[in-house]
C-alpha positions in Angstrom: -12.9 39.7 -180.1 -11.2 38.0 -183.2 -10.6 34.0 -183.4 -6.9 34.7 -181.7 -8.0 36.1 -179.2 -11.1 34.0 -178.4 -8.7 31.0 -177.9 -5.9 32.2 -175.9 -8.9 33.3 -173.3 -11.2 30.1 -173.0 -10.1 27.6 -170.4 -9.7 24.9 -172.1 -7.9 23.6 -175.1 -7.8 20.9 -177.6 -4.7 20.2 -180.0 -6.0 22.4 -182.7 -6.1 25.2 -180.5 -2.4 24.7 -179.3 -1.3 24.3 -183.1 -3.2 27.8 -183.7 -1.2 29.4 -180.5 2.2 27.8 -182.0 1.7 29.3 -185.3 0.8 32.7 -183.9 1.7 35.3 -186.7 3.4 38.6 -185.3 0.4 40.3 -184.2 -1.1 37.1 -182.6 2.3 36.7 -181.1 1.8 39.7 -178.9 -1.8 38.8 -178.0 -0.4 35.0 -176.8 2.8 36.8 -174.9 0.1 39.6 -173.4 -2.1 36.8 -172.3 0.7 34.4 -170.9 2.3 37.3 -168.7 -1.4 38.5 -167.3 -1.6 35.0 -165.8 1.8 34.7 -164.9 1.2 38.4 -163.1 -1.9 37.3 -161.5 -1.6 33.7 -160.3 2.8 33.4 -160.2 3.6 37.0 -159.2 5.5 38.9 -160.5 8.7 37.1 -159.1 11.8 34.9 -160.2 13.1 32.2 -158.0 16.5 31.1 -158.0 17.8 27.4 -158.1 21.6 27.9 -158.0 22.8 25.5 -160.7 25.5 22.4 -159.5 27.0 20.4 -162.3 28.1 17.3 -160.7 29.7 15.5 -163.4 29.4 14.9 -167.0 30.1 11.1 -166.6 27.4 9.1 -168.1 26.5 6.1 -168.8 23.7 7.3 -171.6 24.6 7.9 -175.1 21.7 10.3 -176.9 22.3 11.4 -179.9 22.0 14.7 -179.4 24.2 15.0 -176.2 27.0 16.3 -176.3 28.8 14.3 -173.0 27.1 11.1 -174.7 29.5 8.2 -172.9 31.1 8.2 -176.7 32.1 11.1 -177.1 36.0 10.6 -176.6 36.7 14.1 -177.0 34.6 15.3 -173.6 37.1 15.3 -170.1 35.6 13.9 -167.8 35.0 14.8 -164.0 33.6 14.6 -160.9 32.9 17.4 -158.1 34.6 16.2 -154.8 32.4 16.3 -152.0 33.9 19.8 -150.5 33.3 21.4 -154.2 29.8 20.7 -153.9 29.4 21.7 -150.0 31.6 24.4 -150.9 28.6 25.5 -153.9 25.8 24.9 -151.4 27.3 27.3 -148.9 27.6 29.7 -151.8 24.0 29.7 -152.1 23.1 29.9 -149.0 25.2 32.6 -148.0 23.6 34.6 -151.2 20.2 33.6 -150.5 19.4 31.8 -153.3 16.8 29.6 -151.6 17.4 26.6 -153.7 20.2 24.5 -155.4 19.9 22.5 -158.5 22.0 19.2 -158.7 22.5 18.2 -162.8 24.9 14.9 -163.5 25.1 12.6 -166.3 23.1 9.8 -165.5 24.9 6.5 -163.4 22.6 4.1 -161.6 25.7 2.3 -159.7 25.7 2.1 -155.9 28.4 4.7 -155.4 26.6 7.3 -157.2 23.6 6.9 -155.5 25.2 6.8 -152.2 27.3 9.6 -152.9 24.1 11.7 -153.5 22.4 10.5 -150.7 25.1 11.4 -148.4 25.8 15.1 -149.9 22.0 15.6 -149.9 22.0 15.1 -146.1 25.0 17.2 -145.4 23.1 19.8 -147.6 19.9 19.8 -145.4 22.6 19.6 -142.0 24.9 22.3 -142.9 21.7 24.8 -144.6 19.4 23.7 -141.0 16.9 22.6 -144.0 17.0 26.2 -145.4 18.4 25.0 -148.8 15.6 23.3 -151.2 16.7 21.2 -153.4 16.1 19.7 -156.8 17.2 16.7 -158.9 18.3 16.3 -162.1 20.1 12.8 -162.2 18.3 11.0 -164.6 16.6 7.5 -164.6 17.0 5.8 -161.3 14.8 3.0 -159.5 11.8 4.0 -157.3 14.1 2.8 -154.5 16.7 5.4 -155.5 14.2 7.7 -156.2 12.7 7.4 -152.8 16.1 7.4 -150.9 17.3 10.8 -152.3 13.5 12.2 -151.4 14.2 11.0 -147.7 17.9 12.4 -147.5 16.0 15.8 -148.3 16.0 16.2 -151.9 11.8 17.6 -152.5 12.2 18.8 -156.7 13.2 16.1 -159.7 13.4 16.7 -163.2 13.1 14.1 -165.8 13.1 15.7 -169.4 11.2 13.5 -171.6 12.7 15.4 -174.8 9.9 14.5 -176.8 6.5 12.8 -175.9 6.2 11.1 -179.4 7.7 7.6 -179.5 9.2 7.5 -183.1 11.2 10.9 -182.5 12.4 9.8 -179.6 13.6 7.2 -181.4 15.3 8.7 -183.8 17.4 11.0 -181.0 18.1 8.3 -179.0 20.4 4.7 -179.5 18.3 1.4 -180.4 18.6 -0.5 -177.1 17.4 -1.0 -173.8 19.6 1.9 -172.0 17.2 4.6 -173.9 13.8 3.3 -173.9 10.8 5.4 -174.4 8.8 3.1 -172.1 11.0 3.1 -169.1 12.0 6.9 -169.0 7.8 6.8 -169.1 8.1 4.3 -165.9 10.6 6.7 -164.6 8.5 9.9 -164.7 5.8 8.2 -162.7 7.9 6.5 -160.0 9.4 10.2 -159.5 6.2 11.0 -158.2 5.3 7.8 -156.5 8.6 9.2 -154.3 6.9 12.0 -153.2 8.8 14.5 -155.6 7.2 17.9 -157.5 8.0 16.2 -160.5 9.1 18.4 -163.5 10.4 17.4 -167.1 10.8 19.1 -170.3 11.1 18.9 -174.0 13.3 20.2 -176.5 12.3 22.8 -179.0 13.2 22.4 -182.9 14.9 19.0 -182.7 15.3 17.6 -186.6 11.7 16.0 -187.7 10.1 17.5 -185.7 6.7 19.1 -186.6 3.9 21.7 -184.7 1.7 19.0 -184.3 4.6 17.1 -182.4 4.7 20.2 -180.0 1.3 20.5 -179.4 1.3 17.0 -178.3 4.3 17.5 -176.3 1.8 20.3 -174.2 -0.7 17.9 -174.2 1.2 15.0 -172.8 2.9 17.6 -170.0 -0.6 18.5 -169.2 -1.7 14.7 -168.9 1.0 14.2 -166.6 0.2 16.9 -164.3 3.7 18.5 -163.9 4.3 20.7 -161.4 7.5 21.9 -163.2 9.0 22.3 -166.7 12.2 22.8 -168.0 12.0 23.1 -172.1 14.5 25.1 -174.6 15.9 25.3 -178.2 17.4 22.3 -179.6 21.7 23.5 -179.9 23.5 21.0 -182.1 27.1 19.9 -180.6 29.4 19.4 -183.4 30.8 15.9 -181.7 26.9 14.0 -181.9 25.3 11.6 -184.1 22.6 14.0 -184.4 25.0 16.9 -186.2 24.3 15.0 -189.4 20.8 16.0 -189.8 21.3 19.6 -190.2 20.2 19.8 -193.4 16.7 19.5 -191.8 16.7 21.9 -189.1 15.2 25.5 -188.9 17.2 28.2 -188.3 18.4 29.1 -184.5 16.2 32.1 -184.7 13.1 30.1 -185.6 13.8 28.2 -183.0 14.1 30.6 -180.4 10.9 32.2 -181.1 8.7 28.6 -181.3 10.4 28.5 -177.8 8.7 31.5 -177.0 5.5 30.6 -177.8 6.0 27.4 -176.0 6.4 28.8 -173.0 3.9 31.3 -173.1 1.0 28.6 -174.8 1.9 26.8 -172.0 1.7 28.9 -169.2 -1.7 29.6 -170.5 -2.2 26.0 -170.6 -1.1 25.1 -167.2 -1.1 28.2 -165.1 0.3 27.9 -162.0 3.1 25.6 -162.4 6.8 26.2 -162.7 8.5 27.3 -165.5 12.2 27.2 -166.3 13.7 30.4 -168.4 17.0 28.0 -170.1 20.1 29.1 -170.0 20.4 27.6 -173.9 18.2 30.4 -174.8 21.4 32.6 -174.0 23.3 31.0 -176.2 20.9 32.1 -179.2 20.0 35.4 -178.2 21.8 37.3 -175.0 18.9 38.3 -173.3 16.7 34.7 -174.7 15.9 34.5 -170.4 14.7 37.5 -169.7 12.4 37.3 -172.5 11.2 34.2 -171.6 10.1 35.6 -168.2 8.2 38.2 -169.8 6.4 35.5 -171.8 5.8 33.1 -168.6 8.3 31.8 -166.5 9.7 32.5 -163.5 12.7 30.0 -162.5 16.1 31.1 -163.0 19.2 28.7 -162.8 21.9 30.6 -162.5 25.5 28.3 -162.9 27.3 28.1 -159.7 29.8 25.3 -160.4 33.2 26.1 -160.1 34.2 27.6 -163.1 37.2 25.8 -164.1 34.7 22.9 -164.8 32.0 24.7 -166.5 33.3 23.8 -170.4 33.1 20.5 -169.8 29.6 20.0 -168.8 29.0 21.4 -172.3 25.2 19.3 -173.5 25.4 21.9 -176.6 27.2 24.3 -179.0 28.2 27.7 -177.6 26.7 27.0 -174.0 27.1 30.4 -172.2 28.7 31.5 -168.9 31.4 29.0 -169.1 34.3 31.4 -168.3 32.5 33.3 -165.3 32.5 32.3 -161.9 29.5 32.2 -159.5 30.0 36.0 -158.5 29.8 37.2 -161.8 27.0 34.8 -162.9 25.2 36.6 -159.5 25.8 39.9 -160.5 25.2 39.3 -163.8 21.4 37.9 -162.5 20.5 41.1 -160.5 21.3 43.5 -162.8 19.3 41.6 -165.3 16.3 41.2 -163.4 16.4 44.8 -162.5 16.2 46.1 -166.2 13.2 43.6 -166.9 11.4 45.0 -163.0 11.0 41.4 -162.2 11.7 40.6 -158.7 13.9 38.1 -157.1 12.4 35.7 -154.3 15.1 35.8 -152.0 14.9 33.0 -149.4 12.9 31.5 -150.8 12.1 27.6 -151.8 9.8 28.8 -154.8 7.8 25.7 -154.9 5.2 25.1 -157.8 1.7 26.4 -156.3 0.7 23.9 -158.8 2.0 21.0 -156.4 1.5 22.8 -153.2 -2.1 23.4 -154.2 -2.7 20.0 -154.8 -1.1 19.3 -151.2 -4.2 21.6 -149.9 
């Protein structure tokens, strides 16, 4: 057994260890992706669960750097689904047996947002008889929010952090109050106080960033016990602040492949909890998701907002699936699936075993 392979088998791992894993050279690499989908195999299964994707509205009151629907971005159109659009995408699922919606928004705090949601969520759990799980992806909200979106039926939140160290998050995010490390912090923890499998995520590549950066980024998610994680390449978007530091980015393709081993250090990391396959890995390489399940996840979020909205919920460059609708994006998923043998769990909620072990 060489020093590779010695690490990606003990059980556990210290920051040097992850840096190792994250450096993998090509025949490391397949020794880390071997290892990742063995666990994957024998404590996931060797099945993909759905959470059809909903994207609400791009109207926010945030303005990261990095974003492209950042509230100052003047060139972005703005919308909102009406109520029967989103009922209208929850019956979709249902009636494909997805299992599991996904609600993304730009992030508003104001009363009418939060009852809107509140009130959808519960004509979700009426009109599915509970059958639909859901999961959150609103942003920063109170633990009073937080809590009355968990008791109109809402079970799944995720908060990306976008990076656990405090001077690159800095540097990605405006110099004020609105977009402070310390309260998205506060916000991860009150997400769970709620009663939520609480999931967040990082981005992969983002300008100054370094390996030792990432490894602490798996280190903090481990710290914070996620039960789900949603990470992917960092896309520029032509109309952001952060556009201007493209002199000091690697390429796309060095990117998608630190991705990779992302995913796959840390599914060996933190075995049994969810893992997101990105849809912005798509926009990099065609079949970026698939791959990713053979490295270690196993959620899939296929779009299912009406497609005459999709291009304007547009976070990066080149987002895919913006001109198809929700058939074609469900077509599209099966056929996929099929080629890699992965199955799809049908009907099912697809809860992290992570959480609902801990429920035990």
């Amino acid at each position: 057994m060489n020093a590779f392979s010695k690490i990606v088998n003990q059980d556990t791992f210290n920051k040097q260890d992850l840096i190792t894993m994250l450096n993998a050279d090509e025949e490391d690499r397949s020794m880390l992706f071997k290892k990742s989908r063995e666990i994957t195999d024998s404590l996931i299964g060797n099945k993909v669960h759905l959470r059809g994707l909903i994207e609400y509205s791009n109207v926010c009151i945030k303005d990261c750097l990095y974003c492209g629907i950042r509230k100052s971005n003047k060139n972005t159109q703005r919308y909102k689904l009406s109520d029967e659009d989103v009922i209208q995408c929850a019956l979709y699922a249902l009636e494909h047996n997805y299992g599991s919606i996904a609600i993304q928004s730009g992030e508003r705090t104001d009363k009418l947002f939060i009852t809107k949601i509140t009130r959808l969520l519960k004509e979700i759990k009426k009109l599915s008889n509970g059958k639909l799980g859901i999961t959150l992806s609103l942003g920063e909200q109170t633990l009073e929010t937080y809590k009355e979106w968990f008791n109109a039926g809402a079970h799944r939140y995720l908060l990306r952090i976008e990076t656990s160290n405090r001077e690159l998050y800095a540097k990605i995010h405006p110099n004020n109050d609105l977009h402070n490390f310390d309260k998205r912090l506060e916000a991860l923890q009150n997400i769970r106080k709620a009663g939520f499998q609480l999931g967040t995520g990082v981005m992969i590549g983002l300008p100054h960033q370094t390996i030792e950066n990432l490894a602490d980024d798996l280190l903090f998610l481990k710290a914070l016990d996620v039960d789900m994680v949603g990470m992917g390449p960092y896309i520029e978007h032509f109309e952001t602040p952060l556009i201007e530091t493209q002199n000091v980015l690697i390429a796309l393709q060095e990117r998608l492949d630190l991705t990779f081993k992302m995913i796959a250090t840390l599914r060996i990391l933190m075995k049994d909890i969810n893992i997101v396959a990105a849809t912005a890995l798509q926009a990099i390489d065609k079949m970026g998701r698939e791959k990713a399940i053979r490295y270690g996840a196993n959620i899939l979020m296929p779009n299912i907002t009406p497609g005459n909205f999709r291009n304007n919920y547009k976070l990066y460059q080149d987002k895919p699936c913006t001109d198809e609708n929700a058939t074609d994006c469900n077509t599209c998923i099966d056929a996929r699936m099929s080629m890699i043998g992965s199955q799809i769990g049908y009907n099912e909620w697809g809860d992290s075993r992570h959480f609902t072990k801990s429920k035990v």
